[in-house]
C-alpha angles and dihedrals in degrees: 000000000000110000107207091209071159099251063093077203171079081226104070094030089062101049091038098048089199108119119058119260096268088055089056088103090055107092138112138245131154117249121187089023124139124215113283116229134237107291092001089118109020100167088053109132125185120205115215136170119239096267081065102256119156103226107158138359141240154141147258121268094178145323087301107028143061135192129229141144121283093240087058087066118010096124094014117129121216090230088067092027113087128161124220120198128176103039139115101182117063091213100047138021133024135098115275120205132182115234120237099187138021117198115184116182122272090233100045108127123195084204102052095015084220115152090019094173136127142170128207132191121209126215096237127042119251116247109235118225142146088287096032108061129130123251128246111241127219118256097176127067108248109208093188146346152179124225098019111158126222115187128182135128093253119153111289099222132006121273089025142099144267120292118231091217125061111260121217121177126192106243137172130235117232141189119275085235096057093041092059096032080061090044123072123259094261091046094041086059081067092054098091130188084251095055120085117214124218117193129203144163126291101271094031116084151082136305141165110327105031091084112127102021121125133262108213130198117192083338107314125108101242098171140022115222109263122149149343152150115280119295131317093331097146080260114131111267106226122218129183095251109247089206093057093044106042098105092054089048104048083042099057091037102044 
């Protein structure tokens, strides 16, 4: 089995260093996805070491603070955590900037990946243009949903590699109940009433790397890339749900 943790993938889990050894095929990529274009995702962060590894995704809360998933960051350090906004390659262009402060949530578990759900402030704010701009973030809870977006430079097939060019796939949203009733029973138990599901067709989805990145709905991040099935495989994709979490989120990063 491949936990999506999405890091849909063994990729983030390594540099990150942040799920036991038996959820390190737990991360997330996007496969069937197509190059996103200039100012198509805005709020798009990539998380990198300081060597300059990609190794989850994210997006932008505000001019100081991004938003990721707890098993991007729990053990990370800021001084090999920094945040790039603006690009679309992996290899030129973006805005890095170093991170000053990590906050996972109190209730994040590596077991149940409930609550899988972090914040991080950089050093230096973000400079806001037509390819750097925070990201609206849902308030109401969203029970399903057609033509919702996910984005991230996860791998591109699995086993594969990461792509250059940022990825973005068309999904759809569907209901808690029809999400656990396609899982089975021990993986249901990790879709909580505070995760959101996407569904797509065998061959579209998400995979390692891709951890962390938002799922947007009309314009509004409704998940956070959490975990799945590798890769691709017609499983539900599982995000840590933005609307249940918001409060947590504009009172860490205001």
């Amino acid at each position: 089995m491949f936990r999506l943790v999405v890091l849909l993938g063994c990729v983030a889990a390594a540099l990150a260093g942040a799920l036991p050894k038996e959820y390190t095929d737990w991360e997330g990529y996007i496969v069937g996805g197509s190059n996103a274009g200039e100012g198509q995702f805005p709020y798009q962060v990539s998380l990198r070491s300081a060597a300059g590894a990609h190794f989850c995704g994210g997006s932008i809360v505000n001019n100081q603070w991004a938003l990721s998933a707890a098993h991007c960051t729990v053990g990370r350090t800021t001084a090999n955590t920094f945040v790039v906004v603006g690009a679309l390659l992996l290899n030129a262009g973006g805005q890095s900037h170093q991170s000053n402060l990590i906050v996972n949530h109190p209730g994040y578990s590596s077991l149940s990946l409930a609550n899988d759900i972090s914040v991080i402030r950089v050093a230096t704010p973000f400079v806001f243009n037509a390819n750097v701009a925070p990201v609206a973030l849902a308030s109401a809870f969203l029970e399903s949903g057609a033509g919702a977006q996910a984005s991230g430079w996860g791998q591109t097939s699995h086993p594969g590699s990461l792509p250059n060019h940022l990825q973005w796939v068309n999904v759809d949203i569907i209901t808690l109940a029809e999400c656990r009733s396609r899982h089975s029973a021990i993986n249901a138990a990790r879709v909580h009433d505070n995760t959101i599901c996407s569904s797509s067709p065998t061959g579209i989805g998400m995979c390692m790397g891709d951890s962390g990145g938002p799922l947007s709905h009309n314009g509004v991040q409704q998940g956070i890339v959490s975990w799945g099935i590798a890769c691709a495989q017609g499983f539900p994709d599982v995000f840590a749900r933005v609307s249940s979490h918001r409060d947590w989120i504009l009172s860490n990063t205001n």
